[in-house]
C-alpha positions, 0 to 999 in steps of 0.5 A: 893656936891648935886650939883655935882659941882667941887672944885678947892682947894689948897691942901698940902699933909702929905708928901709935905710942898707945897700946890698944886692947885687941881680940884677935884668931891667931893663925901662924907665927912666923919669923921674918928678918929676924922680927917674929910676927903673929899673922891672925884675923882682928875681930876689931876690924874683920879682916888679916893683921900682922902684928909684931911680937915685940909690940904685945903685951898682956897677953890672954888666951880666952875660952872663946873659940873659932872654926873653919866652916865644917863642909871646908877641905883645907887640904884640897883647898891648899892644894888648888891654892898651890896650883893657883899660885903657880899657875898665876906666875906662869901666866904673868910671865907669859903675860897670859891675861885671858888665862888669869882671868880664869882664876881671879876677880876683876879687881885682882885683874884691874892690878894686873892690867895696871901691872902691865901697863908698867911692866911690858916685857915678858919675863921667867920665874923659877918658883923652887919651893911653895908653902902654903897655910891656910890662914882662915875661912868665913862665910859672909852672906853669900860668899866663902872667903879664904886666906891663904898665907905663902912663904915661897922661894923663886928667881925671878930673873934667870940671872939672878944668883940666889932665890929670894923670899917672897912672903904673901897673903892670898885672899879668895873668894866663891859663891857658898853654893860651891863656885869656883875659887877666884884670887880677890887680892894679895897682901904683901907681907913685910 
């Protein structure tokens, strides 16, 4: 993965007995319940997979390489990603519309406004800890698109006794002309 070489690997999905023969930029592995998972981008498909390590097989690394654009600044971007993150939670609490709309696509908040239809009353998130791994970046046409993977630990509820784990993809999106950054969807990671 420090490498950013592509795998290429035989992969059987929870719903197939098949395996299929995937081509796949691995990002991050990461442990959840126990279960190892690799989270990377499928050229199959285009777009970020999770695939549980226990459903791969065969294995291989080729020659073939991928890379954030060159004009990218992961850092700042991780940091503004950061912020995003926390700046959301405070404002769902709130329930804050106008301040969401800032930093989120109007699909990201036709799901908050459905959200809110459902969850009317206000509430309080303790976010205790934030880490974020940038997934990938790709230009496509006239967009850059971002993704950005969270592990973070918050209450959300005062008076809930232990901080819970919450695991999450962000994908962003801008104009390549430099835009400002907007949340175009999270993916929950299970």
């Amino acid at each position: 993965m420090e490498q950013n070489r592509v795998v290429e690997i035989e992969y059987r999905a929870y719903t197939s007995a098949a395996a299929k023969r995937r081509k796949v930029e691995p990002y991050c592995v990461k442990l959840f319940e126990n279960r190892w998972y690799l989270i990377g981008r499928s050229a199959e498909r285009d777009r970020i997979r999770i695939y549980g390590l226990d459903r791969m097989m065969n294995v291989k690394v080729l020659d073939e390489r991928f890379e954030l654009p060159a004009d990218f600044d992961a850092e700042e971007f991780l940091r503004g990603a950061k912020m995003a993150y926390n700046r959301l939670q405070a404002a769902w609490d709130s329930r804050d519309l106008n301040d969401i709309a800032q930093f989120a696509s109007p699909a990201v908040m036709d799901a908050v406004r459905q959200q809110l239809a459902e969850e009317t009353e206000p509430s309080k998130t303790e976010i205790l800890l934030v880490n974020a791994q940038l997934l990938s970046v790709v230009n496509e046409d006239k967009e850059q698109r971002a993704q950005v993977y969270f592990d973070v630990l918050m209450r959300e509820r005062p008076d809930q006794p232990t901080p819970s784990n919450v695991r999450e993809i962000w994908h962003f999106v801008r104009e390549l002309d430099g835009g400002t950054w907007k949340l175009d969807g999270i993916q929950q990671v299970a």
